[in-house]
C-alpha positions as CSV (number, residue, x, y, z in Angstrom):
1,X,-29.3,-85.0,76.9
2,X,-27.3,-86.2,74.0
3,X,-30.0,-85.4,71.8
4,X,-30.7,-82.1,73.1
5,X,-27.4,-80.6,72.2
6,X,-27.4,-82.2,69.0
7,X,-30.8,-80.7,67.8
8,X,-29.7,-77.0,69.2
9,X,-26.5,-77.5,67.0
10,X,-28.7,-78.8,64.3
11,X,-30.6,-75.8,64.3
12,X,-27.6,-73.2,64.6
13,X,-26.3,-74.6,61.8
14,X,-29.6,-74.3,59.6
15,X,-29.8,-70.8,60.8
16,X,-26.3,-69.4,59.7
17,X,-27.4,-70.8,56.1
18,X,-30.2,-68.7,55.8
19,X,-28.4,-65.4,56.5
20,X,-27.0,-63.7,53.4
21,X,-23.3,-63.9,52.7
22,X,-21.2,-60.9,52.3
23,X,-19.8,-59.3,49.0
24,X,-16.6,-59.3,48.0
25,X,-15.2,-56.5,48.6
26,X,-11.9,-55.2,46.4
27,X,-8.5,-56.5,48.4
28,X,-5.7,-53.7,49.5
29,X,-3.7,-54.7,46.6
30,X,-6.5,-54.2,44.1
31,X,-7.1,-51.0,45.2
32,X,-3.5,-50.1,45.0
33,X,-3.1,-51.1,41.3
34,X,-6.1,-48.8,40.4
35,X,-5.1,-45.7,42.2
36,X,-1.3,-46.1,41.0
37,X,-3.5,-46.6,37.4
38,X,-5.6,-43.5,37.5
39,X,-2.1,-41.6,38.7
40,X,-0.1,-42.8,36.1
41,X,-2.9,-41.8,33.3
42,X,-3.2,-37.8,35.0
43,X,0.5,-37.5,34.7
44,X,0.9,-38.3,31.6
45,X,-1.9,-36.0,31.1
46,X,-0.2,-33.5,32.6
47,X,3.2,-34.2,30.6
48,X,1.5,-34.2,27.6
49,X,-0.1,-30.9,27.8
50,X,3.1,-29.4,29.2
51,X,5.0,-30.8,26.1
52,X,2.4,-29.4,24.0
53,X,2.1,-25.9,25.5
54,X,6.1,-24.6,24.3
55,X,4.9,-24.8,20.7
56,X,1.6,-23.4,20.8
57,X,3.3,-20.3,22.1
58,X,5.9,-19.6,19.3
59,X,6.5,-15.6,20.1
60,X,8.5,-14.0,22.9
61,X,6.8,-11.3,24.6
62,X,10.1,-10.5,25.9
63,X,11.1,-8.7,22.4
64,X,9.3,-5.8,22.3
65,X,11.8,-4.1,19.1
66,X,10.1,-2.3,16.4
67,X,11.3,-2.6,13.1
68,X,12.5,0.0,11.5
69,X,10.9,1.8,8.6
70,X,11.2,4.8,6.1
71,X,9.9,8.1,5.8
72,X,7.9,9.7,8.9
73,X,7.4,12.8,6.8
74,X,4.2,12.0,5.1
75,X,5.3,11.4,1.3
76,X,3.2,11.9,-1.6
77,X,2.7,8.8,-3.6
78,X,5.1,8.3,-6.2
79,X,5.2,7.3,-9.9
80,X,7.4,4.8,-10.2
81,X,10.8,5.5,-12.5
82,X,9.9,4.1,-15.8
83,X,14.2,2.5,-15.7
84,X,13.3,-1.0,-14.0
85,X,16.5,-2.4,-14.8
86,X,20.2,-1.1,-13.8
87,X,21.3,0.8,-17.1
88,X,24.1,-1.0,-18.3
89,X,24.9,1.7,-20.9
90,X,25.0,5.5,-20.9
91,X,22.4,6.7,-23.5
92,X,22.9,10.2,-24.7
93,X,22.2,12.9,-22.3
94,X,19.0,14.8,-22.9
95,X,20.4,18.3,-23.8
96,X,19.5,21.2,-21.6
97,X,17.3,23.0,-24.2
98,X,14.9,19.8,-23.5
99,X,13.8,20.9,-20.2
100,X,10.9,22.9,-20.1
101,X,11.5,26.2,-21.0
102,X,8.1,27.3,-21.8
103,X,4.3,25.7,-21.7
104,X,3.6,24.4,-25.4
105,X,0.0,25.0,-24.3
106,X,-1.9,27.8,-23.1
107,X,-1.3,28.9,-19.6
108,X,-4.5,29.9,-17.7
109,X,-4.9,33.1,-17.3
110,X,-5.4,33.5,-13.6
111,X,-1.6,31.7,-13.4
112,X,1.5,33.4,-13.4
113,X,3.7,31.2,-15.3
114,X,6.9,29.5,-13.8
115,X,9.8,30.3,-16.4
116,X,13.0,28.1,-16.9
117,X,15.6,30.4,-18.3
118,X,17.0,28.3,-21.9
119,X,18.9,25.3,-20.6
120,X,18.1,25.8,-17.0
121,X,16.8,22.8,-14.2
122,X,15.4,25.3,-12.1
123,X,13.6,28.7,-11.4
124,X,12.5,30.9,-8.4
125,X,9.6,33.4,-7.5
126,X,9.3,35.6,-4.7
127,X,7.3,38.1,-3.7
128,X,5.3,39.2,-0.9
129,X,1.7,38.2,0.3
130,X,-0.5,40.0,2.8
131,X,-1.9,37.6,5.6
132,X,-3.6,34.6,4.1
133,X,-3.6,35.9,1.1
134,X,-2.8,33.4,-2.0
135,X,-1.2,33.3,-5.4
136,X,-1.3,31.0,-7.9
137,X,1.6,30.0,-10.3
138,X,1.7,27.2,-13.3
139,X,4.4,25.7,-15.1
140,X,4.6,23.0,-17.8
141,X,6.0,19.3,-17.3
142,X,6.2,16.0,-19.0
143,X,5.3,12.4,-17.6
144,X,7.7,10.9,-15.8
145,X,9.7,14.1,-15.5
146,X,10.5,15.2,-11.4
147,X,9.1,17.8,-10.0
148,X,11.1,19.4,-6.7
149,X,8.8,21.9,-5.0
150,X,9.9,24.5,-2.0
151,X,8.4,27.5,-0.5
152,X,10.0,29.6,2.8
153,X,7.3,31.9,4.0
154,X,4.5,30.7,2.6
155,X,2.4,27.1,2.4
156,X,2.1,25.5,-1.0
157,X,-1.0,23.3,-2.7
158,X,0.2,21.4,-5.5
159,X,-2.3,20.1,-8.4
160,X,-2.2,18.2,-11.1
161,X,-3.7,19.1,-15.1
162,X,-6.4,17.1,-14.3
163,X,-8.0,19.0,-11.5
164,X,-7.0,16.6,-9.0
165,X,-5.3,17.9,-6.0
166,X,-2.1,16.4,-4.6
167,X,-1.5,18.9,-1.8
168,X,-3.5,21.0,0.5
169,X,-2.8,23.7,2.5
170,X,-4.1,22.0,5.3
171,X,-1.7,20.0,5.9
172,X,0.8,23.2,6.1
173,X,3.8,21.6,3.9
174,X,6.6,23.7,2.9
175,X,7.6,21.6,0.3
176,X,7.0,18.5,-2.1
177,X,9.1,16.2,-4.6
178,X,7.5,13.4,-6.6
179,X,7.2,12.3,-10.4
180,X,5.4,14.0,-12.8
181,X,2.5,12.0,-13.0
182,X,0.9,13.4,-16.2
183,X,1.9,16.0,-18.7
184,X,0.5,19.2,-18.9
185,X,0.1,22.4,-16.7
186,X,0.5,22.5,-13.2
187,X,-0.2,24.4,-10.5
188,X,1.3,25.5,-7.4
189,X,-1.0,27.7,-5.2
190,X,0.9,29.7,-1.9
191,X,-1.1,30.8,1.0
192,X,0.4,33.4,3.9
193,X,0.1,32.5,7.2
194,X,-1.4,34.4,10.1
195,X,0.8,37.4,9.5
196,X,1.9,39.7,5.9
197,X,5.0,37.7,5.0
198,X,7.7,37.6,1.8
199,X,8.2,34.3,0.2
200,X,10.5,32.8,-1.8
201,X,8.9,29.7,-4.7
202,X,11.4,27.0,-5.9
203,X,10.6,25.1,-8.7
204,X,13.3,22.1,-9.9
205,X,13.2,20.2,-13.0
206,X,16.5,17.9,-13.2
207,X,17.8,16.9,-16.7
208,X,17.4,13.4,-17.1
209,X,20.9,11.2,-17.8
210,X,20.2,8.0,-19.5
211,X,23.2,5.5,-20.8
212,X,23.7,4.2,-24.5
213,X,23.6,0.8,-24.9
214,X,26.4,-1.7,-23.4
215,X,28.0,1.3,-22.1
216,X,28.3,1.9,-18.3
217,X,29.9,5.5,-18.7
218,X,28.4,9.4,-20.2
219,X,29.1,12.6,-21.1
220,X,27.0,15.5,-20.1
221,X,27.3,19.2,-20.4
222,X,25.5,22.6,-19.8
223,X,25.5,25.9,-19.0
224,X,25.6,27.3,-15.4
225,X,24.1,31.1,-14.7
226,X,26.4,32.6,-12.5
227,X,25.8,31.9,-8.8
228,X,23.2,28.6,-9.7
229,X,22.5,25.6,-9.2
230,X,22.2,22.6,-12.5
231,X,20.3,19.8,-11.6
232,X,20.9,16.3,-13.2
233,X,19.1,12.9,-12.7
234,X,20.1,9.2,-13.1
235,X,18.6,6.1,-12.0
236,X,21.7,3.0,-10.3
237,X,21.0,0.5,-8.2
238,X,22.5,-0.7,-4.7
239,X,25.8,-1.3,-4.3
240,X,27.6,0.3,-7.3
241,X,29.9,1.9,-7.8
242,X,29.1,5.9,-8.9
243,X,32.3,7.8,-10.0
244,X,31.4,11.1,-10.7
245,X,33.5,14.6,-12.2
246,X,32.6,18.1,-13.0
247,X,35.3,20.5,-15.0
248,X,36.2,22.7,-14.5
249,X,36.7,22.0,-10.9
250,X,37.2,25.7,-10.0
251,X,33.9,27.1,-8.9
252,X,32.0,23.8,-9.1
253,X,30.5,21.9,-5.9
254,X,28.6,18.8,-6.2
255,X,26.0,17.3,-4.0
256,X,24.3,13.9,-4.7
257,X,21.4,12.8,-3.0
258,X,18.6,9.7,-3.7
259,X,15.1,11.0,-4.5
260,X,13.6,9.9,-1.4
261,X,16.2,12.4,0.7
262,X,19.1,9.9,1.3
263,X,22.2,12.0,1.1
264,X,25.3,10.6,-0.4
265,X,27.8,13.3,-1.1
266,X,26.9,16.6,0.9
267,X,27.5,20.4,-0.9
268,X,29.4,21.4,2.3
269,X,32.3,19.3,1.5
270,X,32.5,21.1,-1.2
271,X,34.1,18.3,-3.9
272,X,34.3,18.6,-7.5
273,X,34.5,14.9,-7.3
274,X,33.0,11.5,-5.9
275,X,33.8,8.0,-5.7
276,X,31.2,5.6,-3.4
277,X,28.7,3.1,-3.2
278,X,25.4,3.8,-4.0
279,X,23.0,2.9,-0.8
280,X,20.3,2.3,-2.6
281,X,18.1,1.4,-5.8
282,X,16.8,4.3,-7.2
283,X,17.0,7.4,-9.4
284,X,19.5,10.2,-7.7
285,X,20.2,13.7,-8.7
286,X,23.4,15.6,-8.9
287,X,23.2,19.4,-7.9
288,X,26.2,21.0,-9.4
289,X,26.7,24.3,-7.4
290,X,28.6,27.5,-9.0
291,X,30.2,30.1,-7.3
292,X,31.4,31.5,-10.2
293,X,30.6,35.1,-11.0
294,X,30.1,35.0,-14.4
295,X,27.8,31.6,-16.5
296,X,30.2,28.7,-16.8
297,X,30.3,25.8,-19.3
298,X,30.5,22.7,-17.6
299,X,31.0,18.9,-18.3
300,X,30.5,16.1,-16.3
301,X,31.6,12.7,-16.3
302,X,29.4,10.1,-14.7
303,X,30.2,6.3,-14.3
304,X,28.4,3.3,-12.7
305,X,30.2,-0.2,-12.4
């Protein structure tokens, strides 16, 4: 009997030896130190990218301001002023007679010409036209020289002596200022609207103030029609100071104004004088306005610190 139950526990235990063994399997802390791994690696993927995000995205699309900028009214390009530098000195004033009085050239024939009378800035035309009729009108001018252009009841086209064609009368403008960009004859064609109309053609050429050297100060003087305008031009630069008189002071009103429309000193207040701060670089022109019935002599007295 013995030696039965030995041999049957003999044989059990050859038989669990044959059967394969199990493989090991990771234990619970194991598997805890590779999940709390792979968590710890995604957030610091996660911080990272948030870290990263703020300076990838450098504008607020909260601000939604528009800077400011100048001139809506669609400008003609201008020649720049030849003065690059602020004029330390007065240089003689161009005398009146310089301005153009008459064309040196021929003036074409199908042109009525546009006539300064002898020391005068500036001249006007009027007439009437018949519905979209035109006329045509030249005058002379010198490079560099500023040209003021106006028109009430009539569209203007502007060209220059070489053919080429500034402004059209598509584009239905009124009026136009820029730098003479050439010398020679130009012309200023006027076209009627829809309906017969009269017109009235300005045409402004200011006298040109320049200083002598290491001087800050001038002396100007001309000759004033009776119930005109003189127009002077001089170049400062932001903030300094203009100081500017006009004798004599009965009859006389000044207005100042930059080139590009900036007004500084308006004709309504009616001043003979003005002390400010120029606004801006740039050349600016003094109208000096007479009420005067009869011509008047004038002087004025122009100072930049």
């Amino acid at each position: 009997m013995k030696r039965i139950v030995f041999t049957v526990l003999l044989l059990g235990m050859l038989t669990a030896c044959s059967f394969p063994q199990p493989k090991a399997s990771p234990s619970d802390s194991q598997t805890q130190i590779a999940l709390f791994a792979a968590a710890t690696l995604t957030k610091a993927a996660v911080e990272a990218q948030a870290q990263q995000t703020p300076t990838q995205i450098s504008f607020d699309l909260t601000n939604t301001e528009v800077p400011t900028e100048a001139p809506t009214q669609p400008a003609p390009t201008a020649v720049p002023p030849t003065v690059t530098t602020v004029p330390t000195a007065a240089v003689t004033p161009i005398p009146p007679t310089s301005v153009p009085t008459a064309a040196p050239t021929a003036i074409p024939a199908q042109g009525t010409q546009l006539k300064f009378a002898p020391g005068t800035t500036n001249t006007i035309a009027t007439g009437s036209l018949a519905a979209e009729a035109t006329k045509r009108y030249v005058f002379w001018a010198d490079k560099g020289q500023v040209m003021d252009i106006s028109c009430s009841g009539a569209y203007i086209s502007v060209t220059a002596p070489n053919g080429k064609r500034l402004v059209n009368f598509d584009q239905r403008w009124t009026w136009y200022r820029d730098y003479i960009s050439e010398k020679g004859n130009w012309t200023i064609d006027i076209k009627a609207g829809s309906f017969d109309t009269n017109y009235s053609l300005y045409l402004g050429i200011p006298q040109r103030l320049s200083f002598a050297a290491n001087t800050s100060s001038l002396t100007a003087k001309a000759t004033i029609p009776s119930g005109k305008v003189h127009n002077f031009i001089f170049w400062g630069n932001k903030g300094q100071t203009l100081t500017v008189n006009v004798a004599p002071g009965e009859h006389l009103t000044l207005a100042i104004w930059h080139v590009n429309g900036t007004e500084v000193l308006s004709v309504s207040s009616k001043a003979s004088s003005f002390l400010g701060t120029l606004p801006e670089a740039g050349d600016y022109v003094i109208d000096v306005y007479s009420s005067s019935t009869s011509s008047v002599e004038v002087t004025l007295d122009l100072s930049i610190k």
